[in-house]
C-alpha positions in Angstrom: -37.8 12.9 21.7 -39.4 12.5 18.6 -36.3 13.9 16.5 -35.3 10.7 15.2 -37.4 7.6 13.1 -37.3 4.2 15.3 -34.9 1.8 14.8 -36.4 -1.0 16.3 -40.5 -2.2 16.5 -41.0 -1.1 19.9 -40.5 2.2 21.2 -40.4 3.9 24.5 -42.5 7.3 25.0 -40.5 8.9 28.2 -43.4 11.3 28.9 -46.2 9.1 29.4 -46.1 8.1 32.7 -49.8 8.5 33.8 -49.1 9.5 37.6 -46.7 11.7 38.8 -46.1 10.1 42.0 -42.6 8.4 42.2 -43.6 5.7 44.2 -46.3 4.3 42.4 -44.7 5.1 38.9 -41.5 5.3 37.5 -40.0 9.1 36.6 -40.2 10.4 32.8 -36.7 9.1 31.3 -35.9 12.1 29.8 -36.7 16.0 29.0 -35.4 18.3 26.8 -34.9 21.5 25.6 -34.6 21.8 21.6 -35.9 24.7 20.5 -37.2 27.3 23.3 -39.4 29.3 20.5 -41.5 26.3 19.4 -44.7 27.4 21.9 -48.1 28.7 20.6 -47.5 32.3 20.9 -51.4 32.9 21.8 -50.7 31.0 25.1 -49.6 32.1 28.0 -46.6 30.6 29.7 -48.8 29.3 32.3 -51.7 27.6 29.7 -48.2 26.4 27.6 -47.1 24.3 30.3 -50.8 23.4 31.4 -51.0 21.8 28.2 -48.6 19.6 28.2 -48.9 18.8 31.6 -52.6 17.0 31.2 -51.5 15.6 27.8 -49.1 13.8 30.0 -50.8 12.9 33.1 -48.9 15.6 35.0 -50.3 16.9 38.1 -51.6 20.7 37.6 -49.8 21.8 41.0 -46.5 20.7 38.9 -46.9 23.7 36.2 -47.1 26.4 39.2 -43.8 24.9 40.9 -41.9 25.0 37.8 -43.2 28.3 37.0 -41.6 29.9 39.9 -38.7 27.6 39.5 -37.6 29.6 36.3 -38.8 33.0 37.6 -41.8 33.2 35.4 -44.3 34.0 38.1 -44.7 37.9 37.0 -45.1 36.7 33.6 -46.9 33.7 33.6 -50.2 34.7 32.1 -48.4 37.0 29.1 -48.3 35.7 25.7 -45.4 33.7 25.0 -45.4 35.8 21.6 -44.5 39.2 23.8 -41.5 37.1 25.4 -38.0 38.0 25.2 -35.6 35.6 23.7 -34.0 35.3 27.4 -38.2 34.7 28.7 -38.2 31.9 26.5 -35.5 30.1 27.0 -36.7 29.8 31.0 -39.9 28.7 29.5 -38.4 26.0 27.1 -36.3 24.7 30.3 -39.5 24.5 32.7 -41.3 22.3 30.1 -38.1 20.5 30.0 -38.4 19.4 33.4 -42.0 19.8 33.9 -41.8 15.4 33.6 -39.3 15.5 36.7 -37.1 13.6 34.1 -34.1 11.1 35.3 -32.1 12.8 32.8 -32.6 16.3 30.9 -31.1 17.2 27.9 -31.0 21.0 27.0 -29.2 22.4 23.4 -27.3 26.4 24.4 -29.4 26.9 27.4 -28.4 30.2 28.3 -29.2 31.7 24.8 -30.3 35.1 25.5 -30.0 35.3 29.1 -28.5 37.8 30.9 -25.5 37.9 33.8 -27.7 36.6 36.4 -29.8 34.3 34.0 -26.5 32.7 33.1 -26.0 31.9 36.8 -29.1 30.9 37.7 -29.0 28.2 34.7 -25.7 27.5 35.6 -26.0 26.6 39.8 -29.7 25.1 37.9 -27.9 22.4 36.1 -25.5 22.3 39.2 -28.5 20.9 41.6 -30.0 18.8 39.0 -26.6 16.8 38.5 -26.4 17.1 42.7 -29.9 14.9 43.0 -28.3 12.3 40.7 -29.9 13.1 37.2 -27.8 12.6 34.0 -27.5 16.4 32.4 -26.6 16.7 28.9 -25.7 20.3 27.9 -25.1 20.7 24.2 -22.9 24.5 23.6 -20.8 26.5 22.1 -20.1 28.5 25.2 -16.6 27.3 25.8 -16.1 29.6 28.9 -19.6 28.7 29.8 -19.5 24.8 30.0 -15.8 25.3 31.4 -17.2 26.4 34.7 -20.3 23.8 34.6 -19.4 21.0 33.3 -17.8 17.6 34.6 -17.2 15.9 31.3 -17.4 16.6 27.9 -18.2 14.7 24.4 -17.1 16.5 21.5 -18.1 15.9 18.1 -17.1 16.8 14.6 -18.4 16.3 11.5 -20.3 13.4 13.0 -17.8 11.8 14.4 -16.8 11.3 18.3 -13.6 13.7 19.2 -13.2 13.4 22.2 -14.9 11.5 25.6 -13.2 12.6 28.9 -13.2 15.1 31.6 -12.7 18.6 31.3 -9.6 18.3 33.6 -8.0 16.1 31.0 -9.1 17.3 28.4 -7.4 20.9 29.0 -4.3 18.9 30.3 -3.6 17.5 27.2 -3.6 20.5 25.6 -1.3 22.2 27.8 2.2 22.4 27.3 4.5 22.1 30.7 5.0 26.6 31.1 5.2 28.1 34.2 5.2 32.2 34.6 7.6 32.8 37.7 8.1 36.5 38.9 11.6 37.4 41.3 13.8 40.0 42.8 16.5 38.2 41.0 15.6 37.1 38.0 18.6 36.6 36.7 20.4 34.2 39.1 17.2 32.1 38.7 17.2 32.2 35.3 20.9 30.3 35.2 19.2 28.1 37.8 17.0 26.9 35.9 18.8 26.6 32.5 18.9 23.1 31.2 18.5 21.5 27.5 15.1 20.4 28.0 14.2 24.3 29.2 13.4 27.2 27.5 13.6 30.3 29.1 11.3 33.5 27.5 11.1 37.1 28.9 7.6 38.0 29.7 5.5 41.0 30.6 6.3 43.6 33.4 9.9 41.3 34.5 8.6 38.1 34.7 9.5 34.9 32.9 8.1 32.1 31.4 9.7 28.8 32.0 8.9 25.8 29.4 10.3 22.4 29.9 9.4 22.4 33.9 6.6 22.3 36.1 5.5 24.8 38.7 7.1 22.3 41.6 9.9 21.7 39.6 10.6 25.2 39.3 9.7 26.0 43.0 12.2 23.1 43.9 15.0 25.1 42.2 14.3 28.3 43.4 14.1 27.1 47.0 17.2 24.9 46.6 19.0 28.2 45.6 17.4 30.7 48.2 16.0 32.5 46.0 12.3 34.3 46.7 9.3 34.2 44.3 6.6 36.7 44.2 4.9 34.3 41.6 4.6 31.0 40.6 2.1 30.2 38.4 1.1 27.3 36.0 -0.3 28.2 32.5 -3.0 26.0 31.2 -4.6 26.5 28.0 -8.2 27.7 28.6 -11.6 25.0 27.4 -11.4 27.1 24.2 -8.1 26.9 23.5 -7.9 23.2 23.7 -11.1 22.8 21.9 -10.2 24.6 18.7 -6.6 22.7 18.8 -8.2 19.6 18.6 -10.9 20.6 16.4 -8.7 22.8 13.9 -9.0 19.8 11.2 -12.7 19.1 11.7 -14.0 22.3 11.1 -17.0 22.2 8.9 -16.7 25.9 7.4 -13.3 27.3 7.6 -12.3 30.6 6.4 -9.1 31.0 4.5 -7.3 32.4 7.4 -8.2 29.7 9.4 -7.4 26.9 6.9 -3.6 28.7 6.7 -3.5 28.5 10.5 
């Protein structure tokens, strides 16, 4: 993607394919969206993509489906100069895919979008990964890539943190607590009292439970007839497990942090 020297004496250009017809030519390897603000600003949206497009052998018909792909179409003759940050990240991730690359590769994607910009990137990225591409999604978003991604890589300070799924990877930073809500709380409480259990009062009558799982704890209380109004298991959030495991790789750490 041109961000990095060659390490070798050959080296593969991913956009050059010089026909866009899958059957006669392998698909571009890979697109990407860098830097969403790096456009001519005299050009319209439309001549942008035009551009590259016949610099790489793209068909023109391409430009007009990704246009309306990324809900440009009202705007597609306006000077990318006039555009919103939110206008130009849709623009960025059309020329990202204008190759119909295997496998696309987008830094913060949703930076500057709105509500229903978020979504539409999000269920975007969902249907690209559905028709077998590779998406790489660099953010961040915590909340964000907890509800569209499938695995993450995290890296600090240039070194490899972490290389798992998101499942995992909030499991491990999850202690074993269950919140439990009951009519008698107090019978359940000596229930449940053990030396591996720690039993803390929580908000409007409830308890937390630490030491057991949410069967575990569902096992008692059903073994002892007694009736739950909740049982729930509580998981550290993408966020929460990310700045656990990244609390000693911080790059620049205020004091209060470094204390933590």
């Amino acid at each position: 993607m041109g961000t990095a020297p060659p390490r070798s004496r050959s080296l593969r250009c991913c956009l050059s394919a010089a026909t866009f017809d899958r059957e006669q030519a392998d698909a571009p390897e890979v697109g990407g969206l860098l830097e969403a603000r790096s456009v001519h600003t005299g050009r319209s949206a439309y001549n942008h993509l035009l551009a590259l497009a016949q610099t790489h052998g793209i068909p023109k018909r391409r430009v007009a489906d990704l246009i309306d792909l990324v809900g440009l179409h009202e705007v597609a003759r306006k000077r990318t100069g006039q555009f919103s940050l939110g206008m130009g990240q849709r623009l960025g991730i059309a020329a990202a895919l204008l190759g119909d690359p295997k496998t696309v590769m987008l830094d913060e994607p949703v930076n500057g979008l709105d509500p229903e910009g978020i979504h539409w990137v999000r269920n975007l990225l969902k249907g690209l990964a559905a028709e077998g591409r590779t998406v790489f999604v660099s953010s961040h978003l915590m909340s964000e890539m907890a509800l569209t991604a499938d695995h993450l890589i995290v890296i600090g300070r240039g070194k490899l943190i972490a290389d798992t799924s998101v499942d995992d990877f909030v499991s491990r930073a999850s202690q074993k607590v269950v919140l439990v809500r009951s009519p008698e709380l107090e019978r359940l409480r000596t229930e449940l009292a053990g030396p591996a259990v720690s039993l803390v009062a929580a908000d409007r009558g409830a308890l937390e439970v630490h030491g057991l799982t949410a069967e575990q704890v569902g096992e008692v209380a059903a073994g002892a007839g007694i009736a739950l109004h909740e049982l729930t298991p509580l998981q550290a959030s993408l966020e929460e497990a990310f700045m656990n495991l990244t609390r000693d790789e911080l790059e620049f750490a205020t004091e209060m942090e470094a204390v933590a």
